[in-house]
Legacy VTK file of the C-alpha trace (Angstrom):
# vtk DataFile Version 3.0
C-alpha trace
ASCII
DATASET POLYDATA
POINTS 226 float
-5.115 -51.439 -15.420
-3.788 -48.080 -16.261
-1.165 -47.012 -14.070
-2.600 -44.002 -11.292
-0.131 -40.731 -12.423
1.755 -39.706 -9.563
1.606 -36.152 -8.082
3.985 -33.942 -7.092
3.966 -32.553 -3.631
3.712 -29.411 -3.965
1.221 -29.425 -6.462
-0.944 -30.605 -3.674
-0.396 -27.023 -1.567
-1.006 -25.063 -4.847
-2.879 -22.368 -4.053
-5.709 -21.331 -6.404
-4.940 -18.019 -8.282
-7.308 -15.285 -6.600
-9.445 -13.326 -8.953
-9.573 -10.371 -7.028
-8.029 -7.126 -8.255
-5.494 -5.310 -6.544
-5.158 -2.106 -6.064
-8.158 0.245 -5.625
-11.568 -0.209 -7.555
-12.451 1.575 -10.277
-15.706 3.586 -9.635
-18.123 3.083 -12.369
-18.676 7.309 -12.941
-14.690 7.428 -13.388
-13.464 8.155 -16.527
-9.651 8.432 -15.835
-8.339 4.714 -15.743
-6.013 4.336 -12.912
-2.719 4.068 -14.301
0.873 5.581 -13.358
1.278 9.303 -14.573
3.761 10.537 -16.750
6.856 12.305 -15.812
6.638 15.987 -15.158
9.276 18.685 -16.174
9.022 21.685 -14.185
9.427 23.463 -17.685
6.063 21.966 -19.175
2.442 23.354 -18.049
-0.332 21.234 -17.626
-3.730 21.011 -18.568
-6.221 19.709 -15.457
-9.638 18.561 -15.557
-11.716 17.848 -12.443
-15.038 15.933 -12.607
-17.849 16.474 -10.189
-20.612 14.370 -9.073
-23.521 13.915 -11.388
-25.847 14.330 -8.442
-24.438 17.251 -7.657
-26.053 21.308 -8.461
-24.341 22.980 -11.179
-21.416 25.060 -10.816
-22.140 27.847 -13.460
-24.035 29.872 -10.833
-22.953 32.765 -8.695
-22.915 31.538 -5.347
-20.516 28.501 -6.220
-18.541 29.913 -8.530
-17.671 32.694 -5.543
-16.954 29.716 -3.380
-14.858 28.067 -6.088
-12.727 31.149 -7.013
-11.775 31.425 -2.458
-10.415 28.441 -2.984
-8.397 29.376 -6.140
-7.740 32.384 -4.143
-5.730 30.632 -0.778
-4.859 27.896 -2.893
-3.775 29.190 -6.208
0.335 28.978 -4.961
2.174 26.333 -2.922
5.537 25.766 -1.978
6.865 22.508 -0.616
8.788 22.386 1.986
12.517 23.648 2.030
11.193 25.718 -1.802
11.654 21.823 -3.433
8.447 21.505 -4.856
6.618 24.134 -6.061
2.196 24.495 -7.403
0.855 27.864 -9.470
-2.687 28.058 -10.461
-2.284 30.442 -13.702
-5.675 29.925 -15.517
-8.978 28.182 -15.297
-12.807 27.607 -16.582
-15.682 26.918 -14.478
-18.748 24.881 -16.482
-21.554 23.379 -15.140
-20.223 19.644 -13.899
-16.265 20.050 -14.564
-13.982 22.509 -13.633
-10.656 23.244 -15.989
-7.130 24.111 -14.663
-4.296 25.583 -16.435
-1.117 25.264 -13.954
2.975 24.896 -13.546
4.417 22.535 -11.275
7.816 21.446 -10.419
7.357 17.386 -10.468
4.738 15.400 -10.483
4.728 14.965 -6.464
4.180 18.626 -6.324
1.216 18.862 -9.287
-0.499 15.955 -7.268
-0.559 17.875 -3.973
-1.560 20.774 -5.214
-4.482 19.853 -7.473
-4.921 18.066 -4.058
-5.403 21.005 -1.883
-7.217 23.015 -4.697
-9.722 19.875 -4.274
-9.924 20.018 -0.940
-10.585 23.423 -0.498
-13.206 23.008 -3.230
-15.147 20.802 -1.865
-15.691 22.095 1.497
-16.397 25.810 0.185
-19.635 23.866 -1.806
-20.410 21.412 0.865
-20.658 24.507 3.071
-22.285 26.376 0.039
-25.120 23.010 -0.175
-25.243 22.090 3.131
-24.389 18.905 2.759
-21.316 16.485 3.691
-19.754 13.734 1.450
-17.450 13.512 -2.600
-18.068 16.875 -4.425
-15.343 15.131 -7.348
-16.123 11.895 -9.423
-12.602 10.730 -9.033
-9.173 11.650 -9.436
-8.155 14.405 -11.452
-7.163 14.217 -15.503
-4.022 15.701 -16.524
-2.136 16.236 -20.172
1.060 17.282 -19.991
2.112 20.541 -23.450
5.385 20.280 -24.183
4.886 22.761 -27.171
4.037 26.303 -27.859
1.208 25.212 -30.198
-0.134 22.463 -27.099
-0.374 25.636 -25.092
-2.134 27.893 -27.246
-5.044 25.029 -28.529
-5.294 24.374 -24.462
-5.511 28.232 -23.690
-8.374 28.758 -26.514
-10.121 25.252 -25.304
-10.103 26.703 -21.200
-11.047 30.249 -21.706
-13.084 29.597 -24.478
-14.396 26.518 -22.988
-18.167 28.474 -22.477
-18.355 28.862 -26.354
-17.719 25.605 -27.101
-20.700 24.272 -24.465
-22.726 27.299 -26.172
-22.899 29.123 -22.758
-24.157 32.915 -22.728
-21.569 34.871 -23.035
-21.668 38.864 -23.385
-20.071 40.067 -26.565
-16.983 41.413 -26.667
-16.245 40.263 -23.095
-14.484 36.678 -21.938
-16.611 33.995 -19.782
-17.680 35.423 -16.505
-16.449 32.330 -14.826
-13.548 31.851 -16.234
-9.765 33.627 -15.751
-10.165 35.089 -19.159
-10.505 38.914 -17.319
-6.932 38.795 -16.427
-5.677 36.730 -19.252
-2.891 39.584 -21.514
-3.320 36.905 -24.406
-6.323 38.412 -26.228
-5.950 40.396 -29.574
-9.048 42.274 -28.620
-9.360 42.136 -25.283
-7.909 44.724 -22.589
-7.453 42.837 -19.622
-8.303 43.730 -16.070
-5.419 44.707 -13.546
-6.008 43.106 -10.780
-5.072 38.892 -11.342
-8.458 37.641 -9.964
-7.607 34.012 -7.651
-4.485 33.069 -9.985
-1.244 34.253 -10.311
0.947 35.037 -13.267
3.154 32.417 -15.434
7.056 31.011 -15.128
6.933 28.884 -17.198
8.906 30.316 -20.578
5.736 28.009 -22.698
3.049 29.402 -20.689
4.237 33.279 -20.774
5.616 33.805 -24.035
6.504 30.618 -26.726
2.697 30.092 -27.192
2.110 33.760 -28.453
4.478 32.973 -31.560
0.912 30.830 -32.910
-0.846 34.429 -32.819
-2.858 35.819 -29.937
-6.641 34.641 -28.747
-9.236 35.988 -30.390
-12.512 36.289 -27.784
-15.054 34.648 -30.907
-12.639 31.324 -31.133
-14.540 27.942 -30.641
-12.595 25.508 -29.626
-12.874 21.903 -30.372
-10.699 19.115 -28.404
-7.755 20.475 -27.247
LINES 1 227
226 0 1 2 3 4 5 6 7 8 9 10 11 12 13 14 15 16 17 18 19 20 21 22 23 24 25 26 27 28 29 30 31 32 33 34 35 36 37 38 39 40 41 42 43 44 45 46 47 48 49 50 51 52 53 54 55 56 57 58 59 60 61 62 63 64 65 66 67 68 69 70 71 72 73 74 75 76 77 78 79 80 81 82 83 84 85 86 87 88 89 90 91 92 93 94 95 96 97 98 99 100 101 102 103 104 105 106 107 108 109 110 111 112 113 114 115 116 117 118 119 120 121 122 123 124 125 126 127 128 129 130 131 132 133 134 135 136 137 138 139 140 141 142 143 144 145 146 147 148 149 150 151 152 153 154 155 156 157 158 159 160 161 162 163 164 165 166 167 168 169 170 171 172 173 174 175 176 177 178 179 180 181 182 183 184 185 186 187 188 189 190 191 192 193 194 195 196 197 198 199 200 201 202 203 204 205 206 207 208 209 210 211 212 213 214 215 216 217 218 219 220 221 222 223 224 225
């Protein structure tokens, strides 16, 4: 007879490994994995993107854009408490199921809180707007981070351009309607408008003047991937 193989003790008390995932799910209309951010240097702007609902009525109308750019407007500039951490909106591009956001942040803890309130705000300026309660955004927000003067132009050209490159009517000779591009200084044949519109000027040394050594925008420019 074959001997019976002993077993350890604690083998006995083993628990079972658990094929639940931690953390929280992953919504199947989310295209931003849920991963841990990059570093932020208050130095560096950053590109935004933020998703909405696919059941949701297009944002390329009057009525919400108005209701997007108040919220640009009280939230376009936050300061943390005791001036540590500090959120400027600086540019941005409405299209029809994703909003685009051009902005300069101190850390990452202060990018996050702003984008944060900008959201907030958002949403209940177009739930108001719809009548209707519940998730205006798909899921959290995607961010790249331009450490370069030539990162910053491309992402400039791909924001305020961003209506061109969906083919959206634009008039000629002018920049998208709902986009920052009327108080953008960057154009090469454009005279911007005076007043800033719901956004507030650069800090950043990138942002305000080491992209313009690539050459200034030109209104006609398609851009691809940024």
């Amino acid at each position: 007879m074959k001997r019976a193989k002993q077993l350890h003790f604690s083998s006995l008390w083993r628990k079972k490994p658990s094929k639940k995932r931690r953390g929280r799910p992953i919504r199947e209309d989310s295209g931003v994995p849920h991963l841990r951010r990059a570093a932020l240097a208050s130095k560096f702007p950053v590109h935004v993107t933020l998703k909405t609902r696919s059941d949701l009525p297009r944002l390329r109308a009057i009525d919400p854009y108005n209701a997007i750019c108040a919220a640009f407007d009280k939230g376009k500039e936050r300061a943390g408490r005791l001036a540590k951490g500090h959120f400027r909106l600086v540019h941005f591009s409405v299209q029809n199921d994703h909003v685009h956001l051009v902005v300069e942040a101190t850390d990452r803890l202060a990018l996050s809180r702003g984008i944060q309130g900008l959201s907030i705000r958002i949403a209940r300026g177009l739930n108001r707007l719809w009548s209707r309660k519940g998730k205006v955004f798909a899921d959290r927000y995607h961010d790249r981070i331009l450490r370069s003067g030539r990162e910053v132009r491309n992402v400039l050209s791909y924001v305020l351009n961003n209506g061109r490159k969906h083919k959206r009517r634009i008039p000629k000779g002018q920049p998208d309607t709902f986009s920052s591009g009327h108080w953008f200084d960057g154009w090469k044949d454009y005279t911007p408008d005076d007043w800033l519109g719901p956004i507030v000027s650069p800090r950043t040394w990138l942002l305000g003047k080491g992209w313009r050594r690539h050459g200034l925008l030109r209104l006609a420019e398609t851009p691809g991937a940024p």
